[in-house]
C-alpha positions as CSV (number, residue, x, y, z in Angstrom):
1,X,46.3,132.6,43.9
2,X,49.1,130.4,43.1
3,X,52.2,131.6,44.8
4,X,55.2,133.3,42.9
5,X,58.8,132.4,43.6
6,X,61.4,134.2,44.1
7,X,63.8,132.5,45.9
8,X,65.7,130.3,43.3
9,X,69.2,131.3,45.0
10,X,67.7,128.3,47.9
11,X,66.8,126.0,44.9
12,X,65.7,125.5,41.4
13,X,62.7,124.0,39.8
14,X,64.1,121.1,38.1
15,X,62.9,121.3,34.0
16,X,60.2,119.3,33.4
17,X,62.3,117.0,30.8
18,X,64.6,116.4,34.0
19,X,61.8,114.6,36.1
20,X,61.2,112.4,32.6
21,X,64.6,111.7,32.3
22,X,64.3,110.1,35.7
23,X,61.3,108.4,36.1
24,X,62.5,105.2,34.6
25,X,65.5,104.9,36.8
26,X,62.8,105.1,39.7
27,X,60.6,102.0,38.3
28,X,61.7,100.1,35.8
29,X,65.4,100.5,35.2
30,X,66.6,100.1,38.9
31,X,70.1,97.9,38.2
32,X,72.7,98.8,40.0
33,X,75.5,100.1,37.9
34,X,78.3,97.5,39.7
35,X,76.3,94.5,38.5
36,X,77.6,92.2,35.7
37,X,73.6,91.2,34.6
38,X,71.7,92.8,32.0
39,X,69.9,95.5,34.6
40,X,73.1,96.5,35.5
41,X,74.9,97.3,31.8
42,X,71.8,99.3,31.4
43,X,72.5,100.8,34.8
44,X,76.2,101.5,33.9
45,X,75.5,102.8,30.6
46,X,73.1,105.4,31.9
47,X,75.5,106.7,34.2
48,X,78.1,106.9,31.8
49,X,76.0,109.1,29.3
50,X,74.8,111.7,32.5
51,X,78.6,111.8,33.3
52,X,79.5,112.9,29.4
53,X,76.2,115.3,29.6
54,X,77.8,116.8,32.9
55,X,81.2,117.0,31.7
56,X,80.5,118.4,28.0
57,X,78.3,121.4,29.8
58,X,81.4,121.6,31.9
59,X,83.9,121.4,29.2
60,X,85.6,119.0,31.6
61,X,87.0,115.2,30.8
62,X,84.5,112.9,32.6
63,X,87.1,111.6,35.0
64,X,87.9,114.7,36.7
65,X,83.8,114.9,38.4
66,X,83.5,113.2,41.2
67,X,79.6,112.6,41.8
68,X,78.6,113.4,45.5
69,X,75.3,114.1,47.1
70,X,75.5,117.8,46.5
71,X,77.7,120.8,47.4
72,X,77.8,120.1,51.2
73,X,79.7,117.0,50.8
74,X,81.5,118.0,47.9
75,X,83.0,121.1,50.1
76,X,84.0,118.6,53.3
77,X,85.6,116.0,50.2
78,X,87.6,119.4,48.6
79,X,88.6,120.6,51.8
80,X,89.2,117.4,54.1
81,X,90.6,115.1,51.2
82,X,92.9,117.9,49.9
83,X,94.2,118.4,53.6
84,X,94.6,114.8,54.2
85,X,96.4,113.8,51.1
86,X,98.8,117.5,51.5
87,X,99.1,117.1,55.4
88,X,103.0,116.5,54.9
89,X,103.5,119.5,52.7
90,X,101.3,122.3,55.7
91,X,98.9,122.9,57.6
92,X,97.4,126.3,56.7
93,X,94.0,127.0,54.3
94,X,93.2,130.8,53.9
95,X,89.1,130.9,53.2
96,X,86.9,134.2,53.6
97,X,84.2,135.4,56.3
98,X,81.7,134.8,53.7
99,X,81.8,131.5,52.8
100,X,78.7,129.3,52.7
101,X,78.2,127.6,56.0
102,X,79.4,124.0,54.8
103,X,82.7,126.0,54.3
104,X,83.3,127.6,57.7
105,X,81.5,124.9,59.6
106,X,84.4,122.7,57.9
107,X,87.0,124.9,58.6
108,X,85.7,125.2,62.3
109,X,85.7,121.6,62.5
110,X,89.7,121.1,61.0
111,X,90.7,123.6,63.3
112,X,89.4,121.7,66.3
113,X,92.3,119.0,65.0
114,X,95.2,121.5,65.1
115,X,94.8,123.2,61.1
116,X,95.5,126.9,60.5
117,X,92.9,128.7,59.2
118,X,92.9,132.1,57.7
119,X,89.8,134.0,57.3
120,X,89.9,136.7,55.4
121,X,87.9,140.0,55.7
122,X,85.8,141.3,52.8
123,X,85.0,145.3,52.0
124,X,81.5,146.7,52.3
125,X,80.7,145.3,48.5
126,X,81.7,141.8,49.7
127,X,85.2,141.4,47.7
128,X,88.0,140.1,49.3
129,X,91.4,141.8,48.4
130,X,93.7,140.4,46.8
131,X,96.9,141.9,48.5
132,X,95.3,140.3,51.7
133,X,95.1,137.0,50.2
134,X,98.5,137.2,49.5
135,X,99.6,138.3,52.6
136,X,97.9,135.5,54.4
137,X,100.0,133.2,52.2
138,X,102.9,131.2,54.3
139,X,105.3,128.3,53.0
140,X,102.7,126.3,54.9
141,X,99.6,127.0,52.6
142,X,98.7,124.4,50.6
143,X,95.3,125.6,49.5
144,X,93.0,128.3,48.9
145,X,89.1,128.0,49.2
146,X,87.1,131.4,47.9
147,X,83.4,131.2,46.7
148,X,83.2,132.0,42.9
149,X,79.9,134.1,43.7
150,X,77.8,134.5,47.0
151,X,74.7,133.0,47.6
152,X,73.6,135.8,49.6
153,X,74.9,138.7,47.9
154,X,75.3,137.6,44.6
155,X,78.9,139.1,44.6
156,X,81.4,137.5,42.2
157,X,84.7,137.2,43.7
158,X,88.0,137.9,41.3
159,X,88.6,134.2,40.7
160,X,90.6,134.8,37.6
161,X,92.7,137.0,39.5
162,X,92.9,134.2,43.2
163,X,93.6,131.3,40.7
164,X,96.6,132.9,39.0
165,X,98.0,134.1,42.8
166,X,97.6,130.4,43.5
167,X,99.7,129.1,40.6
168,X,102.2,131.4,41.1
169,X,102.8,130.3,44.4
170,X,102.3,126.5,43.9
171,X,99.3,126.3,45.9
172,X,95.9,124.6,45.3
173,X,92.6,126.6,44.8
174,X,89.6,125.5,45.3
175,X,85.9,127.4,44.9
176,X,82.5,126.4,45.4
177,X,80.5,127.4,42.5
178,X,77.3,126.0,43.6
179,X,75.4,129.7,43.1
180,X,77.6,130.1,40.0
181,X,76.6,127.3,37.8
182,X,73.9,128.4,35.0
183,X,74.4,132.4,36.0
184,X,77.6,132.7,34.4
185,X,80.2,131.4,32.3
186,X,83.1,129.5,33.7
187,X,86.5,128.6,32.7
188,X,87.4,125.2,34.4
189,X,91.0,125.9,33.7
190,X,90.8,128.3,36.6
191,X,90.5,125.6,39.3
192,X,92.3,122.6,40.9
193,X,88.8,122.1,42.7
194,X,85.0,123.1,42.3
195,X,82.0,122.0,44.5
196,X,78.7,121.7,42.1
197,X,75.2,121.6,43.1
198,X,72.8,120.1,40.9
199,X,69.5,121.4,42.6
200,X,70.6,124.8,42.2
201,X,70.9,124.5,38.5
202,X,67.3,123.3,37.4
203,X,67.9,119.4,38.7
204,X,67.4,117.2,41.3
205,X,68.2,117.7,44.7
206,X,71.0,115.4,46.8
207,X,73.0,114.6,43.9
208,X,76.0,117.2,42.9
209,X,79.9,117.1,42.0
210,X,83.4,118.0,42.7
211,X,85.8,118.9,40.2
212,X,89.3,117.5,40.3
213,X,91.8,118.7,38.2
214,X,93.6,116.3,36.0
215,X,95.9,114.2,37.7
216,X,95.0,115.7,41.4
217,X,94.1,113.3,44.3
218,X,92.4,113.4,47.5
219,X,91.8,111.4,50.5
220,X,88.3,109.6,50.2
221,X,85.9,110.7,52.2
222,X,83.4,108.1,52.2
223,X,85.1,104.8,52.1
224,X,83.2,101.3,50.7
225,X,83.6,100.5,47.5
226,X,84.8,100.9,43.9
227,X,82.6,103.5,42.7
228,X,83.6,106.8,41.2
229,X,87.4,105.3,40.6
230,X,87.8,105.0,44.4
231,X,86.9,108.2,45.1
232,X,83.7,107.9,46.8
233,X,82.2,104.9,47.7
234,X,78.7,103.3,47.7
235,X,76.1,102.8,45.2
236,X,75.1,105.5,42.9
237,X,72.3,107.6,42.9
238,X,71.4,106.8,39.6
239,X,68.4,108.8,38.7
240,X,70.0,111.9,40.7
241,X,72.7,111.5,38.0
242,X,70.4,111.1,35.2
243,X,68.9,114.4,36.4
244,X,71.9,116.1,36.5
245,X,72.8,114.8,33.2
246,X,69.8,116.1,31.3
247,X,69.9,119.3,33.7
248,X,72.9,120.1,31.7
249,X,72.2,119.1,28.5
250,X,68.8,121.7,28.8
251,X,71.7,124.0,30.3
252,X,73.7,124.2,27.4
253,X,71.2,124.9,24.8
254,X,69.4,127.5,27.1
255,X,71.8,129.5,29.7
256,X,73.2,132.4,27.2
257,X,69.3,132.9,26.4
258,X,68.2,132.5,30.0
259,X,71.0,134.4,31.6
260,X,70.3,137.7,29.3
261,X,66.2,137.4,30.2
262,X,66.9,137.1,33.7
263,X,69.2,140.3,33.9
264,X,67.0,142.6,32.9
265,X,64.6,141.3,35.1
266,X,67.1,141.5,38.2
267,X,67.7,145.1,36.8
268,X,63.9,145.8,36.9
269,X,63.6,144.7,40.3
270,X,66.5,146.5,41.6
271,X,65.0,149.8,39.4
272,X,61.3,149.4,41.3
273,X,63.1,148.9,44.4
274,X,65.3,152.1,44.4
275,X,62.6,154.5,42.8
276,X,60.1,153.6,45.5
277,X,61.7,152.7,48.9
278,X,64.8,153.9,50.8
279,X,66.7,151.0,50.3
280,X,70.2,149.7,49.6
281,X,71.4,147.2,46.7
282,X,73.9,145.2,49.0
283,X,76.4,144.0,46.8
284,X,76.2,146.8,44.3
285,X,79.8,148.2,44.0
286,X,80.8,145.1,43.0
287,X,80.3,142.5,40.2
288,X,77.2,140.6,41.0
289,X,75.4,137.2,39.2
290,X,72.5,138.3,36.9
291,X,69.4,136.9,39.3
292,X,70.3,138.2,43.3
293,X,68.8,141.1,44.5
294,X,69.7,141.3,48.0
295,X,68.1,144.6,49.9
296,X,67.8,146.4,53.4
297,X,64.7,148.2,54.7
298,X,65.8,149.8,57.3
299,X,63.9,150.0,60.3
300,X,61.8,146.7,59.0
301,X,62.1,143.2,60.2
302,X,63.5,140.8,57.5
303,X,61.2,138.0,59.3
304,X,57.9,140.5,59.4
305,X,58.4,141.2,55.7
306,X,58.7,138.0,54.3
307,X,56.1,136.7,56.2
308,X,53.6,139.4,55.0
309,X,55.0,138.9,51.0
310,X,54.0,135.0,51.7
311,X,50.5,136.0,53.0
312,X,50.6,137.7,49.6
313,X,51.9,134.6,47.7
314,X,55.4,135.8,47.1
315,X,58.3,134.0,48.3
316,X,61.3,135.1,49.2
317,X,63.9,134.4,51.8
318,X,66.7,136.5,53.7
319,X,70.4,135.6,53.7
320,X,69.3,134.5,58.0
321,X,68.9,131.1,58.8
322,X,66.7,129.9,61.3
323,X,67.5,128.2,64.6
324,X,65.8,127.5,67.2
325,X,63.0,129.8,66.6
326,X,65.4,132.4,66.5
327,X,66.3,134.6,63.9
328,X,70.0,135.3,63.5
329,X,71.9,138.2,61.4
330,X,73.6,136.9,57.9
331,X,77.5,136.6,58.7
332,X,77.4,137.7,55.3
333,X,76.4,141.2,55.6
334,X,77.6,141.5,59.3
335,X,81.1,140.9,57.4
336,X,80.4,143.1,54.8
337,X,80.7,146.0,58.3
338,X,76.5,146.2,58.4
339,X,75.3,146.4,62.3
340,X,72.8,143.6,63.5
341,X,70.1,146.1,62.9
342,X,70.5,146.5,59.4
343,X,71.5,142.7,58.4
344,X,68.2,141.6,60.1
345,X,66.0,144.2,57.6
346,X,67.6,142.9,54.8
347,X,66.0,140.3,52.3
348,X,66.9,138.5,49.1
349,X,65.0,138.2,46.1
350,X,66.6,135.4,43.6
351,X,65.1,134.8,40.0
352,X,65.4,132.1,38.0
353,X,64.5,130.7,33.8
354,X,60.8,130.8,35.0
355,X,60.5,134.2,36.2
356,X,58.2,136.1,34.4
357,X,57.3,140.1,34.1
358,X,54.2,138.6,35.2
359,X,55.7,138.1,38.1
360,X,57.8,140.9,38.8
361,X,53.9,143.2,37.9
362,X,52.9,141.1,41.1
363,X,55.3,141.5,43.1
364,X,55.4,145.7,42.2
365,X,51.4,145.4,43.4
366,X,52.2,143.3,46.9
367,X,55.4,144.8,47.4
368,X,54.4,148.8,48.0
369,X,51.6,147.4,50.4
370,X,53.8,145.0,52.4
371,X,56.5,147.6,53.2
372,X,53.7,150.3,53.6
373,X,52.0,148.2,56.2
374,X,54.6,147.5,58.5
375,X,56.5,151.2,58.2
């Protein structure tokens, strides 16, 4: 039996049309776009039609993206090229406890070199508060970095809300709207920075963005050439660009369609879930993207379930990651006040464009079973 995903949260199959879009710029079309020759016009020209694609989905100019290999790098480049270019104006970035790693990891790391970091606590929905935020705010903040939505949870922060505190006080914000991007609309106006992932909205994997607002500049991070207006050196992943560039152009047509599908799938799922187990909806008091279901069975092993659902050909994940053969408890949910107990019984399911009531019938059938089995 071919097996059913559920886990787009982790990654997106690309559209077919994207792999098409690519396939030349992997044989035949493989100029490099700094070239002067024939191969490299054509190279050049591709690039500059993937950047109008991204930035008309974005309803961005094209010289505010920044092309990077994904959202890991464009989160170091927001928050390391920000601090290094605003060094003389402070030293102090107020985050959250529930950041995707490539945020805290980075924070961790400029902390080691003497920056002030401010980690703000969330409530047991996952939402920061805003009268924190601003009391974490000194005359030495000069930026803000808060998710737009987890990729856990599926919580939606109040951005609009953050970005006007920001303003008001002169300070930059930044968000990494990675598990945003194809769930929900977004106002660009709202940032001075945003960290895109394309492989996380139906293209290719190590290719992605950052968002610069007009006029803003940051410190390089990768240093080595003229590429990308000096911002980022080294050649371009071309057909990672191209991918991205028909991933948005499918996007635009199809999101509004997709996004409204989708939700009443997620509020199926969460429906089945609630009528038939004692479970909890993590996330539920608060505003939450249309395709994460993220729920505890308590008493059961996040680790045990999942691997019986993928004996059953349904995959899943859990908001744990894996290391060194052990499995650890999602900062996410410990921050969110749940005990180690409970944050390891917990598991995500994430849908996607190509989830089908098919899909959720099959899951319903494996699902009962599973939980049944290791009660």
């Amino acid at each position: 039996m071919k097996p059913i995903y559920f886990d787009y949260n982790a990654t997106t199959p690309p559209y077919p049309e994207v792999g098409e879009a690519m396939l030349p710029f992997l044989s035949t079309a493989y100029g490099n776009p700094s070239s002067i020759h024939a191969f490299g016009r054509q190279a050049k020209e591709a690039l500059m039609v993937a950047k109008e694609k991204v930035s008309g989905f974005f309803g961005v100019d094209s010289d505010t993206l920044v092309f990077t290999s994904g959202g890991t790098e464009s989160n170091n480049f927001a928050l390391k090229g920000a601090l290094e270019f605003l060094k003389s104006k402070g030293n102090h970035i107020v985050t959250s406890k529930v950041e995707h790693v490539s945020i805290l990891d980075c924070c961790k790391y400029l902390e080691s070199k003497g920056v002030q970091v401010t980690y703000l606590d969330v409530n047991e929905a996952g939402l920061i508060s805003l009268e924190e935020l601003e009391k974490a705010l000194t005359p030495q903040t000069i930026f803000i970095s808060i998710q737009t939505a987890n990729n856990e949870t599926g919580v939606i922060q109040p951005i609009v809300e953050i970005s006007a505190l920001a303003r008001a006080r002169g300070i930059l914000f930044h968000s990494d709207i990675v598990q945003a991007v194809g769930k929900m609309e977004l106002d660009f106006n709202l940032f001075d920075m945003a960290s895109i992932s394309t492989h996380k909205m139906y293209g290719p994997k190590g290719v992605g963005g950052l968002y610069l607002k007009k006029g803003l500049k940051l410190e390089a991070l990768i240093h080595g050439g003229n590429q990308e207006r000096k911002r980022r050196g080294g050649t371009e992943n071309l057909a990672g660009m191209v991918g991205f560039g028909k991933a948005c152009e499918i996007l635009k047509e199809k999101m509004k369609e997709e996004i409204v599908q989708i939700q009443k799938h997620k509020e199926r799922l969460e429906s089945f879930c609630k009528e038939n187990f004692e479970v909890h909806i993590n996330g539920e008091g608060a505003p939450r993207l249309c395709n994460t279901v993220n729920v505890t069975f308590p008493k059961i092993q996040s680790e045990a379930l999942l691997l019986n659902l993928d004996l059953e050909g349904i995959c899943a994940s859990s908001g744990a990651a894996c290391s060194s053969g052990s499995l650890e408890p999602s900062h996410v949910l410990m921050a969110m006040g749940y005990d180690e107990a409970l944050a390891l019984s917990s598991i995500r399911f994430s849908l996607g464009a190509q989830t089908s009531s098919e899909d959720l019938n099959r899951l319903f059938e494996v699902l009962p079973f599973v939980v049944q089995r290791l009660s």
